[in-house]
N, C-alpha and C positions, 0 to 999 in steps of 0.2 A: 510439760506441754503448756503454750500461754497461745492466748486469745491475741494477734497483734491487731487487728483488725474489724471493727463490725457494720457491715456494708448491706444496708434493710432496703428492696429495691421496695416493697408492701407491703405491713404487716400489722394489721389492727389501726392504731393512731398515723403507725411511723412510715413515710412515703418518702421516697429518695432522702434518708438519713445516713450519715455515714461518723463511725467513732473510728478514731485512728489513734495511733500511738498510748495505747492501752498498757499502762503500766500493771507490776505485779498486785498491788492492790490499789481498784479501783473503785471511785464512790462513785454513785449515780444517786444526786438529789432535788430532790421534787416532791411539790405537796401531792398530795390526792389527785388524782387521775391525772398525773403526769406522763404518763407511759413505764413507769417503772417494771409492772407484773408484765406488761408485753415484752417489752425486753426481755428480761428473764423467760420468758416464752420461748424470745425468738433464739434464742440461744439453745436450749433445747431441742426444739426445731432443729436447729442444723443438723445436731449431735444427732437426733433420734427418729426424724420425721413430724412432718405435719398433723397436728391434732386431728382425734378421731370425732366425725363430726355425728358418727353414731351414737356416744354414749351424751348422756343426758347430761344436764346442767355442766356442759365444757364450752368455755370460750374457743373457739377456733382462727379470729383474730382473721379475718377476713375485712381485707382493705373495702372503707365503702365511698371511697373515690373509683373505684375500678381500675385502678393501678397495677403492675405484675403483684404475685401473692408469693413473697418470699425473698431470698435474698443469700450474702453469702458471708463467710466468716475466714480470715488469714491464720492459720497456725503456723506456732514453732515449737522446736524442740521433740518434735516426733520423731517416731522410728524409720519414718519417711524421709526427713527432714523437713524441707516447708510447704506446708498445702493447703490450698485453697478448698473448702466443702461449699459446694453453693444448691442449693434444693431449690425448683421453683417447682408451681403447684401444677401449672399447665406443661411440664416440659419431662419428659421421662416417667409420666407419674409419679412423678414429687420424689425421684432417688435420688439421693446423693449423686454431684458428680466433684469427683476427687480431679485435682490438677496437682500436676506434682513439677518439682523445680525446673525438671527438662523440657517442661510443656506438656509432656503425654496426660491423657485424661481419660480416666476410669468411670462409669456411671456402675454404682452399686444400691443393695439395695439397701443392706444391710451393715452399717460399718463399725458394729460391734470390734471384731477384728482392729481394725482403726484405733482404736479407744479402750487397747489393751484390755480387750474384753468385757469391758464394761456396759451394760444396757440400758435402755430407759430406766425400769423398775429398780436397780442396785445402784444411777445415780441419782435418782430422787431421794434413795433411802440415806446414800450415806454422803451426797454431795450438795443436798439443797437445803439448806436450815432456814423451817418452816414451825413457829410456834405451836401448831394443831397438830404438832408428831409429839410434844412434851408428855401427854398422859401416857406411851406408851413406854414408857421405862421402867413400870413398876414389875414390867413382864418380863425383861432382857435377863438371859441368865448366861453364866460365864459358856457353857456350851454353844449356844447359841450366836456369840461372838463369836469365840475358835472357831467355827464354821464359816462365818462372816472372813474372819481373816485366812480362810484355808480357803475361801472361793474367791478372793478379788485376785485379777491379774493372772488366772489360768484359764485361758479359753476353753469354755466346753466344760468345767469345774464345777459351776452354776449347776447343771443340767446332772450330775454326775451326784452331787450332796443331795441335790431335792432326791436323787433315785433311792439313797443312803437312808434317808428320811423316810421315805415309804415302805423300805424295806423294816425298817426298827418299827411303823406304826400297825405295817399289819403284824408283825411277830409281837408286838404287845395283846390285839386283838387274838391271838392264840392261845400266850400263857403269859403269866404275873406274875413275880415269884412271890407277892402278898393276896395274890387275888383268887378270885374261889369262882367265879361267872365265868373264865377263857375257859375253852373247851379242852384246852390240854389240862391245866389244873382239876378240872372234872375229872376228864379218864384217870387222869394219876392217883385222884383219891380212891374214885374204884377199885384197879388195879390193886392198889392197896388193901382196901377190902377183904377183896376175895382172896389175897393171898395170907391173909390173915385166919382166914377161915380156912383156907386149908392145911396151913400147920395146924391147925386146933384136930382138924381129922386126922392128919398124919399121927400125933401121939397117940391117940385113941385105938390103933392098928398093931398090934406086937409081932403078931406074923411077919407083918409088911414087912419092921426091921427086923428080924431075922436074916430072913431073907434077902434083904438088901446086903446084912452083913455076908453071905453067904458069896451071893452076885462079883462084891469087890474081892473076894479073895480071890474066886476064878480069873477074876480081870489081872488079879498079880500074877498069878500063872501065867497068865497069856502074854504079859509082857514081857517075862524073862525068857518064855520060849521067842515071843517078836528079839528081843534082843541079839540069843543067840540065833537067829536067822541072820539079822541084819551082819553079825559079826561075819559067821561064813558068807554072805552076800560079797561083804568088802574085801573078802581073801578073795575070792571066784574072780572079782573082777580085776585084781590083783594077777591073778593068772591068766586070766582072759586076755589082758593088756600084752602078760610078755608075751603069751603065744601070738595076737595078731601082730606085736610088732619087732618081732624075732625076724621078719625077711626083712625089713627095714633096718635094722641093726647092721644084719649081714651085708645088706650093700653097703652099709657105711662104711665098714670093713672094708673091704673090695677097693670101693674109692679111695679110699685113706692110700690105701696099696699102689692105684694104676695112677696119682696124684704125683707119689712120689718118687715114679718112676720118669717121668717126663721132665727134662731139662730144659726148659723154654725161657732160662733165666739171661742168655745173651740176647735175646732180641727184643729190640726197644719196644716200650708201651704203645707205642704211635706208628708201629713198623708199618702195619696195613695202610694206616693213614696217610701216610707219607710215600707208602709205593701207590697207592691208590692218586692220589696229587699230583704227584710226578707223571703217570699214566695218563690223566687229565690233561696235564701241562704238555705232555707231547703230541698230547692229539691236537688239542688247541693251537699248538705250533706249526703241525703239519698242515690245518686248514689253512691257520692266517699264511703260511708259505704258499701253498696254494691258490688263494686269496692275492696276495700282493702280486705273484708272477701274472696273474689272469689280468690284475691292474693296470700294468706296466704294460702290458700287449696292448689294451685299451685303448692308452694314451699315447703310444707310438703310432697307431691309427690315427688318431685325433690331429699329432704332430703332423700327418701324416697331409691331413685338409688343410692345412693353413698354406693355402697355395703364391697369396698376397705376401707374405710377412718376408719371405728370403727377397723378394725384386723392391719391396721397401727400404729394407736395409740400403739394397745396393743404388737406391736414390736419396738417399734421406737427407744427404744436401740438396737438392735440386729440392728437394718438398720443402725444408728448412727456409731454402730461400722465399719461395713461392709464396708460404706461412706469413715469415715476416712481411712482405708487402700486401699481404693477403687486405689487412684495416686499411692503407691509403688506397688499395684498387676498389676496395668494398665503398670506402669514402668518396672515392671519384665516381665510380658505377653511379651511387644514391647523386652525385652533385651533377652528373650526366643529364639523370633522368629527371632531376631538380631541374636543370635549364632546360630541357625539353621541354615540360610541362610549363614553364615559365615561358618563353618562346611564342608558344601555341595562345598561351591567356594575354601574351599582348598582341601579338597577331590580332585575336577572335578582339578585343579591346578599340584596337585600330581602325577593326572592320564595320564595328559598332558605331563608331566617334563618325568617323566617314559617312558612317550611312546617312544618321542622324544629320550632318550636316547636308547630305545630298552628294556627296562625290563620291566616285568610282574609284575602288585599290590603285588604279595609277595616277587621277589625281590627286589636288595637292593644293590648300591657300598657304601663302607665306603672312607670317603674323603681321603686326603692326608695328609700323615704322611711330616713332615720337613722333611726329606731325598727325602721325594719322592719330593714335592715345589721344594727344589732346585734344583734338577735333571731337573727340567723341567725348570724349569726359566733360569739353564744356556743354554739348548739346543732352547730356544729361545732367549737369549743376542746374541749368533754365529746366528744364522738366521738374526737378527736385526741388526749386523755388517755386515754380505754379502750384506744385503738390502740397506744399507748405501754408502758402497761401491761402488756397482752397481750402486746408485743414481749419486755419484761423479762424475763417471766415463760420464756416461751420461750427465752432468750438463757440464763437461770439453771437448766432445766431439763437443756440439751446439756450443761452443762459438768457439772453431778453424775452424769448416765448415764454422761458421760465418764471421772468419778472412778470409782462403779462396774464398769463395765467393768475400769477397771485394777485396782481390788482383787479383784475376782474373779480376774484370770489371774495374780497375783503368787500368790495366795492356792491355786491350782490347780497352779501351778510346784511352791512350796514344799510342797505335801500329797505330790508324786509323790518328793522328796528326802528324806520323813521315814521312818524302820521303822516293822514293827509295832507295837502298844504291846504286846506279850505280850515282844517282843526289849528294846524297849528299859526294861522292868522287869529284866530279866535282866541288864542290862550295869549297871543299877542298883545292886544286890545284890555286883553281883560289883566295882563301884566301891569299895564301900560296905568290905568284907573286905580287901580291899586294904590299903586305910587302919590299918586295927586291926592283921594281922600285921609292919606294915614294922618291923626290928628299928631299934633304940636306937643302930646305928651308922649310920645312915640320915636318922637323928632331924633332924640338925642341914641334910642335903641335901636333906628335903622340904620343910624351913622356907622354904626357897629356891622349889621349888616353889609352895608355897601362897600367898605371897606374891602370885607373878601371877595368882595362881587369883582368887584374893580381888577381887584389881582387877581382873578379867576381868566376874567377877560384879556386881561395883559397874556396871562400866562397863553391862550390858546392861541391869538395873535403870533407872539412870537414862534408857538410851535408852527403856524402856517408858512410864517417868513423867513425864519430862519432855522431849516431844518438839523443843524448842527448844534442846537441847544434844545435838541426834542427832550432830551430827560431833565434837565436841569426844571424846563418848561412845565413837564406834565408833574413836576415831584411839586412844582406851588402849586397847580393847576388845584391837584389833588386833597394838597393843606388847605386850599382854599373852598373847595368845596367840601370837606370836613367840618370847618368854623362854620361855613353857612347854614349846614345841616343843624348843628349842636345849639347856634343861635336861635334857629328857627322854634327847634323843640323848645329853648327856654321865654322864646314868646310862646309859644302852644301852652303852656301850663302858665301862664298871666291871663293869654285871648282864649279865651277854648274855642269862642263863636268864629275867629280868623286861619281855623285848623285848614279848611279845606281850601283856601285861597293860598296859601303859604304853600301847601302841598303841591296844588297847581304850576307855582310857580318854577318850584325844586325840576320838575316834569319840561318845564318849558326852557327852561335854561339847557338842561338836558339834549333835548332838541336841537337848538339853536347851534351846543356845541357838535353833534352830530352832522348836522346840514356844513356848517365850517370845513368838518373833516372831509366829508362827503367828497366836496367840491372842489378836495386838493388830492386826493386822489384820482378823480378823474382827469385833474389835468395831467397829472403824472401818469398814468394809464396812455392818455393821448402821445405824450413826449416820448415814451417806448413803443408804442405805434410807430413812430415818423421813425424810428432809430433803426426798427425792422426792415424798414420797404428799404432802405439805403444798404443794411445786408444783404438782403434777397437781390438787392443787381448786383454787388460787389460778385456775390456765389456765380451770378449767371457769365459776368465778363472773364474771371476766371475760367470755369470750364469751356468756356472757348479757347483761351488760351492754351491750355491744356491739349485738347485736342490737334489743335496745330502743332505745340510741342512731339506729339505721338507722331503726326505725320512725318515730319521732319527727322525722324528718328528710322522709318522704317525707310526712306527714301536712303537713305548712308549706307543702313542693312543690305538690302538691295544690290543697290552699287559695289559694296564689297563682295557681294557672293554670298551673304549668309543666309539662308531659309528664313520666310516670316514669323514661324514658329519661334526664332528666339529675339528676345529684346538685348535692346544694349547693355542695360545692367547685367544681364547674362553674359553677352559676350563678354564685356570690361572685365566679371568678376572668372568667370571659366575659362578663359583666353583657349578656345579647344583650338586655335592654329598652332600654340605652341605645345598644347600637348600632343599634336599630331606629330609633330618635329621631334618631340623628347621619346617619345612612343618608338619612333623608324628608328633614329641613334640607338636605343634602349635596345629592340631586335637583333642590329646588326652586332652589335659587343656581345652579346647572347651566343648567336653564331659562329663568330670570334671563338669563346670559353669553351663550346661545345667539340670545334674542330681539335683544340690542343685537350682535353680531357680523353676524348677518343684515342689523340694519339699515344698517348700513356698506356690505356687498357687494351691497348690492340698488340702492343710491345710487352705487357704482361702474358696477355691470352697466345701470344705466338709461344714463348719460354717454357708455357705447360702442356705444350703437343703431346709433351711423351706420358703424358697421364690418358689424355681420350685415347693414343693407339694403346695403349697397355690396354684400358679397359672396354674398347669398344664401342665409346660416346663422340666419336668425331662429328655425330649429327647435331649436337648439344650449340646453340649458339653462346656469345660472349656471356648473355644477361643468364642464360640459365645456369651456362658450367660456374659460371661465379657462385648463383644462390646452389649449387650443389658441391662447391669446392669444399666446403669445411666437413660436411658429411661424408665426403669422401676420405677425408684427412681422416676423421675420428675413428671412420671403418677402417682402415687399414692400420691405424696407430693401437685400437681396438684390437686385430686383428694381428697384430706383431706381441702387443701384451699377451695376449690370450696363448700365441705361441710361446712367447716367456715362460707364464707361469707352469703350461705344462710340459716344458722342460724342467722347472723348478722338480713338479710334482713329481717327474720322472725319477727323480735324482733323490729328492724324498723318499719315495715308495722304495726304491734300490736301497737306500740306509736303513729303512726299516727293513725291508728284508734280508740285509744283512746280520741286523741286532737278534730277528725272531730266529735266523740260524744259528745264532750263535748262540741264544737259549736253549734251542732243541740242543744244540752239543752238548751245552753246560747240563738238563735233565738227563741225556742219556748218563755222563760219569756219573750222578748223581745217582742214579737206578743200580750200575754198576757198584757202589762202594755200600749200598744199602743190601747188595747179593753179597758182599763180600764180608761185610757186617753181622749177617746172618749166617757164612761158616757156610753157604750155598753156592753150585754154581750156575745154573739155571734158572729159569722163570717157574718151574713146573715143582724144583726142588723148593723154591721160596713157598710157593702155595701150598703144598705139603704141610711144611713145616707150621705156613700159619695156621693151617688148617686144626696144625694138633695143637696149637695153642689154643685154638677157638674153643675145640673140646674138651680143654684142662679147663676151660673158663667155664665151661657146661659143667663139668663134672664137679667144679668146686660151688656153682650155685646150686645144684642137685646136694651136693654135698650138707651145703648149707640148709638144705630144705627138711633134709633128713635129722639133720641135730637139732631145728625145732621140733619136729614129731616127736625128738626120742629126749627134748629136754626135761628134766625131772624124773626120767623112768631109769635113774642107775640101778638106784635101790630095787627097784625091782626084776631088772638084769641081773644082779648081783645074787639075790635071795633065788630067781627061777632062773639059772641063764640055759639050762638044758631043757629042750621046748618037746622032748618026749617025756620025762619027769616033770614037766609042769602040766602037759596033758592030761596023766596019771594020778596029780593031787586033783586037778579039776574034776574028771570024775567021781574020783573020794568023794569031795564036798559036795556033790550033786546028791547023791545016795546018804551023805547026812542031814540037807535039806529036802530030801523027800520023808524021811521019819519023823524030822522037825515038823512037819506038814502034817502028819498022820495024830501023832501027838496035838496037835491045835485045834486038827475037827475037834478033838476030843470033846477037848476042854473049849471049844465053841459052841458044840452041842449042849454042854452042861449048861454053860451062860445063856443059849436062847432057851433052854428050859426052866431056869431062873426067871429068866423076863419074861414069861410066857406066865408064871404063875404071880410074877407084880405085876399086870395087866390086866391077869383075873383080878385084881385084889382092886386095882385102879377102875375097874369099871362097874364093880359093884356098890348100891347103895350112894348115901352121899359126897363118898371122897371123890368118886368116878366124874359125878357131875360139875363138883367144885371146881376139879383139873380142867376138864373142859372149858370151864369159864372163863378160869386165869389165865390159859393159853391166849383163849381168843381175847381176854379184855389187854393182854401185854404186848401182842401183834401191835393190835389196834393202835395203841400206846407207843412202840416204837416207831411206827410209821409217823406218828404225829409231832414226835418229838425231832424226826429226820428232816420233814417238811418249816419245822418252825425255827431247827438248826440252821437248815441252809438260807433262809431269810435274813438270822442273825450274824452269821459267820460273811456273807455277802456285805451285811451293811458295816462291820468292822473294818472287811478288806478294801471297800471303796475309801473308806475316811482314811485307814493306812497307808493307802496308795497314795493319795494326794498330798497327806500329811510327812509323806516319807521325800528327801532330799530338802524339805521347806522348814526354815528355823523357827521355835515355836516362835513368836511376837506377842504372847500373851501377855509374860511379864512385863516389858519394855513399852506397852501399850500400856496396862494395868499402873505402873509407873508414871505414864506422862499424863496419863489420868489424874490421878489423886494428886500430882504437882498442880496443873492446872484447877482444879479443882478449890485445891488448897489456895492461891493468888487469888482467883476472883471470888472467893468465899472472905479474903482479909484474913487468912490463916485460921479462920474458925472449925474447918472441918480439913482433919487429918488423914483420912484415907478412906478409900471406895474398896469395898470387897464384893465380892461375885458367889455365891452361894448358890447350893439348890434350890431354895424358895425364889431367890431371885437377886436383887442389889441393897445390899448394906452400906449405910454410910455412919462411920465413925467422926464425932463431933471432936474436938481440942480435949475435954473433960474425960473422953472415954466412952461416953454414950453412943448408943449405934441406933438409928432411924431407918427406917425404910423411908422410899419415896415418895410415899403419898403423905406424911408425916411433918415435911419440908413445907415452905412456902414457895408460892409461886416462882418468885425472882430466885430463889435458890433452883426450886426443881431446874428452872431455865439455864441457870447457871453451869447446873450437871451434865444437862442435855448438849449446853458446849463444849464441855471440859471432854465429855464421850467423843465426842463429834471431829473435834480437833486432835484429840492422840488417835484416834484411829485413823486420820488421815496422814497425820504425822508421820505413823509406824508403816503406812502401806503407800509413800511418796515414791519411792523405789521401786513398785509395782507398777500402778493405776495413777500417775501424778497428772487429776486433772484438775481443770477451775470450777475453784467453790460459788456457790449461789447462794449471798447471803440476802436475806429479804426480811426488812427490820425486824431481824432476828432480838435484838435488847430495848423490847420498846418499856419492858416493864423494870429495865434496871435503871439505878439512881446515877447520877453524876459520877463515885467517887467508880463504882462496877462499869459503868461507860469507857471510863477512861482504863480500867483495868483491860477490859475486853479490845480496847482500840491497840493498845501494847501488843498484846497476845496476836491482835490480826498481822501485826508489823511482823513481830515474829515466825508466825507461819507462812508468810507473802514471800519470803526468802527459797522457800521450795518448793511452792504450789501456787498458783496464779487467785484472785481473790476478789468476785465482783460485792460489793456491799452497798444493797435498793436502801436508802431510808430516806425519810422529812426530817430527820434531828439536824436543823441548823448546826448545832453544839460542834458537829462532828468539824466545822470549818477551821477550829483552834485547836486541832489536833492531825489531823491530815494536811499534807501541803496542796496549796491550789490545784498544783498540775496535775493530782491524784483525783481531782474533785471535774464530775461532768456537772454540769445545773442541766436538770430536764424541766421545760416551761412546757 
């Protein structure tokens, strides 16, 4: 069995963890509270169920994220093949549910069964290696194992040794064969006792034996008279036998006689059988003959209604033909009722177009002449150019409201950023002063200034003027008031007192350039004004035009006849005169098709007169006898088959009743030569004869009945064969066993007056009482010895039972023991022995230790070297995965690596999880074998 799989949905630390591909030996390493013992838990768990959360100081490993509480685990290599166990805590009350490879799913409770019988308690003991089990080996004795290996891997075996075990503990509580406290060893010395005490009275009695001697002689008397009884007894019944089976004899006799008088040796073993058959067979004959002739009546009847099938025949050309044109008249019929229906929808079409136009079915307009087309087509190009025009005009109106609109709101932006003009004269003036006090040491610093002033002003200029250099324009505009700004700030930190006039000025320029833009927008505003009013009459002189174009359009309509409802474009594009025209043509060749398709099916339907007078359908018109022509075909075609086949059947049932007569003949000779056979000439002579066969077959199993009653009694036939001489000895011996009887009172009498006087001698004084005692203390004593047998003899035959068809394993376990042992000790201790007191171990020198004796890392040593040959010897059993849990914390480097071997070794036929922190283990395990738990 291996572990492929470990899939923890909650389980203490571990929430949606999942181990896959789980080799035969697996590490799991991790410091201190890595999840190591939860794992090993949850493994457990699957196998066994959820920790009881009853018993005291036990983890129960309850997720405290509040996640599901459980999870589930992949096996292989079961008796099942591959199963999934998955427990959760809230779902079934925590059972097991088993899935198995076909999908079906089992919830149990208990899956001991599962697990080759194995339970919580027998695999903690002998599957989890756990250091705090070490002290218990100084108590293991070899019994105790054989027991161990006589319960793993038999279901129900467990429960069966423990019974074994209570049976041997209370029959020790009884009796000891060293102990003196069980209540049986008490009575026994009693018993003892008192019979001790009463041989001591017995010699003391001379009478007694006397008398005793007296008592056995009589009793030898009484035997050889019992004897010779018994002897006459066994002649008596010697006699007794021939006379009751002297009439039995004599009919043997008799039989033996009337046996081999009857010559029944001509007639076959199987005579009766075979007349009996034959007698069967002829009856059978005579039904089925009777049977078929009733058939053949039946269906000459049947023949008899097929009133269609002989006038079929005598047309079956005429239908043949009829047949074959049957698909082009079926095809005309549908292309008939096709142009009918077609006919009618351009008629109804006609009727429509007409209406719609306003004329009456016999009127009629004649389309348009070329004079007249182009008359019209031009009066619609001028309509098609007004419309065009008007479109323009429209199309160039959106787009200058469009301009419009945005110079208005640029133009309403910019009015709400500019001052009053009372301020900005003010900042004017105060620009203007500025300029005239700057001193002469300044002189050369504003030149710098004015510079970009200069080209600031160009710049905005030409944006006014020339509005195809606006970027070129606003890109100096913008360098140029950068340099003013940068200048300004580097006179601010020379002048500090000229901060606020400088400021001003940046504000006023500002201005100045705003008022400029201002000003060229509105005039541009006005120019898309004036550009507007010149659209809005262009729009208005066109839809006059328009309108005249419509009139002049409906005036032509008009004049040709057509309803106001339709315009030219309509007319031009639906020319409905010429569909009126193509429409009547279309009709009339409708017409046409219709008249020669009729003529066709009118020339077919004449040809199959003689079908409606045969049947009586001359009321049927063209359309119907058609959709019922083939039905009628099929009946009658039906209807000739049908007479066919029972003619066939007729002609059949005739040959069979030919064959069954000709069986009935061939049984009669058959009957005949089996009367002739038998040397018989009758039917009555035959039954006779079997008859006396029957009774020789009686008389020889009577026969046979009687030589078992009389088998073994020759000798006695022989010694008695005359049954009035045997009468006569019987009597004799009666009349010698009645004196043999008289003689025994005798000497009966004498013996109960023997015993009548060791009774008196028994109940007088101390022996009388002593007897009594020893009676009842031996009672007593075999009762107890009965009750403490059968406790003993029970607990043998359970151990027997179990131990019987199973090979012992002691030695071959005892074996891989002391090998093991011997490797991770470095060959220092040579062998493990199992004693009464309990385990011996023998050092390299010869010296032998008990276990408490050892040190640590050895005792631990032991406890694997136990641990692994017992799994080793019982892989074939119970092969489940080991739970190792830094089981070698206390061994050194060189026993580390010994023990990492050993696990290799065992990993080969038992699956092998091993919890430790020993980094070390990483230079001896391959990584893939290695999980890290963080």
């Amino acid at each position: 069995m291996k572990i492929e799989t470990i899939e923890i949905y909650g389980y203490g630390k571990w929430l949606q963890k999942k181990f896959s591909d789980l080799t035969n030996l697996q590490v799991f390493l991790g410091n201190n509270e890595a999840g190591k013992s939860t794992l090993s838990s949850f493994i457990q768990t699957m196998f066994f169920g959820f920790p009881s959360a009853r018993k005291k100081d036990t983890n129960i490993y309850i997720p405290k994220q509040g996640e599901a509480y459980g999870g589930r685990i992949f096996l292989s290599g079961t008796r099942f093949g591959k199963v999934i166990i998955e427990r959760m805590k809230d779902r079934h009350r925590g059972k097991a549910v088993i899935t198995y490879e076909n999908g079906h799913q089992e919830v149990v409770d208990h899956i001991a069964s599962y697990l080759l019988g194995v339970d919580r308690q027998t695999y903690e003991l002998l599957y989890v290696f756990k250091i705090d089990r070490l002290l218990d080996l100084a108590k293991v004795k070899k019994e105790d194992l054989n027991r161990y290996l006589l319960g793993v891997g038999t279901s129900g075996s467990e429960r069966l040794l423990q019974l074994a075990e209570e049976y041997r503990k209370e029959a020790k509580k009884e009796f000891l064969p060293t102990g003196t406290k069980p209540p049986l060893n008490q009575k026994i010395k009693e018993t003892e006792n008192k019979w001790l005490q009463l041989q001591e009275a017995k010699k003391k009695n001379n009478e007694y034996e006397n008398i005793l001697v007296e008592a056995a002689t009589i009793q030898t008397r009484i035997s050889d008279l019992v004897e010779k009884q018994q002897q006459l007894e066994r002649e008596n019944n010697d006699v007794s036998e021939a006379i009751r089976l002297n009439d039995y004899y004599l009919e043997w006799l008799q039989l033996e006689k009337e046996i081999a008088a009857v010559d029944a040796s001509h007639i076959p073993k199987d005579a009766r059988k075979k007349w009996d058959w034959l007698q069967e067979k002829i009856s059978e004959g005579i039904q089925k003959q009777t049977s078929l002739q009733e058939q053949i009546k039946n269906e000459h009847k049947k023949f008899e209604d097929y009133s269609h099938a002989q006038w079929y025949r005598n047309h079956q050309n005429e239908w043949n033909a009829l047949q074959h044109d049957f698909s082009t008249v079926s095809t005309q019929m549908n292309q008939s009722l096709f142009l009918e229906e077609a006919r009618k929808e351009d008629e109804a079409e006609l009727i429509i177009l007409k209406r719609t136009i306003g004329l009456r079915m016999d009127e009629s307009i004649e389309p348009f002449t070329e004079e007249k087309e182009a008359e019209a087509c031009l009066l619609l190009e001028k309509s098609h150019a007004v419309q065009q025009a008007m479109t323009d005009v429209s199309q160039n109106l959106r787009t200058v409201e469009r301009k419009v609109d945005a110079l208005e709101s640029k133009i309403s932006e910019m009015e709400k950023e500019t001052v009053s003009e009372e301020e900005f004269r003010l900042w004017e003036t105060k620009a203007k002063s500025s300029n005239q006090q700057s001193s002469t040491k300044n002189t050369k610093k504003m030149n710098f200034i004015i510079i970009p002033l200069v080209i600031f002003f160009v710049a905005i200029t030409l944006i006014t003027l020339f509005p195809a250099y606006r970027l070129a324009s606003a890109l100096a505009a913008g360098i140029a008031a950068l340099s003013i700004v940068f200048l300004f700030y580097k006179q601010r930190k020379v002048q500090p007192a000229d901060q606020a006039d400088t400021f001003q000025m940046a504000d006023y320029i500002q201005q100045a350039t705003l008022r400029e833009r201002l000003k060229e927008l509105k005039a541009e505003e006005q120019q898309e004004q004036d550009i507007l009013i010149q659209l809005l009459n262009k729009q208005e002189a066109h839809e006059m035009a328009w309108n005249e174009e419509q009139q002049r359009q409906q005036n032509w309509l008009i004049a040709e006849n057509y309803p106001l409802s339709y315009s030219l474009d309509r007319v031009l594009s639906e020319k409905p005169a010429v569909k009126i025209s193509q429409l009547e043509e279309k009709i009339t060749a409708t017409q046409q098709k219709q008249q020669d398709v009729e003529q066709t099916l009118n020339n077919w339907y004449e040809q199959s007169q003689f079908i409606r007078d045969h049947f009586g359908i001359n009321h049927l018109d063209m359309k119907e006898f058609i959709e019922q022509f083939n039905e009628l075909h099929q009946s009658v075609i039906l209807e000739d088959s049908m007479s066919k086949n029972t003619e066939e059947k007729i002609a059949e049932l005739q040959a069979n009743l030919e064959t069954v007569q000709s069986q009935l003949k061939e049984h009669h000779q058959k009957r005949q030569e089996l009367l002739q056979n038998a040397k018989v000439e009758t039917e009555a002579e035959f039954y006779q004869l079997l008859h006396a066969k029957d009774e020789q077959v009686n008389q020889k199993r009577r026969r046979s009945f009687l030589e078992e009653q009389l088998e073994g009694k020759k000798a006695i036939f022989e010694k008695y064969p005359d049954k009035e001489k045997a009468i006569k000895r019987l009597n004799s011996n009666q009349q010698k066993l009645a004196d043999l009887q008289l003689e025994m009172k005798a000497n009966q009498k004498e013996e109960v007056e023997r015993n009548h006087d060791i009774r008196i001698l028994e109940k007088g004084g101390t022996y009388s009482s002593l007897l009594q005692d020893y009676a009842i203390a031996e009672t007593e004593m075999r009762e107890m010895i009965v009750e403490w047998a059968k406790k003993v003899v029970a607990a043998e035959w359970l151990e027997e039972t179990l131990r019987y068809g199973k090979d012992n394993r002691f030695p071959a376990l005892l074996e891989d023991m002391s090998a093991y042992f011997h490797t991770l000790t470095k060959q220092n201790y040579s062998r493990i022995v199992f004693q009464k007191s309990g385990i011996k171990i023998q050092h390299q020198n010869g010296t032998v230790y008990e276990p408490f004796e050892l040190s640590q890392g050895t005792i631990e040593q032991l406890y694997i070297a136990m641990r692994f040959a017992f799994i080793k010897n019982t892989a074939d059993i119970a092969n489940l995965p080991i739970i190792i849990d830094d089981g070698f914390v206390n061994f050194d480097g060189n026993r580390k690596e010994v023990m990492y071997q050993l696990m290799q070794e065992l990993s080969s036929s038992v699956q092998i999880f091993f919890f430790t922190f020993d980094e070390s283990v990483k230079e001896i395990v391959h990584e893939e074998q290695i999980n890290m738990l963080n």
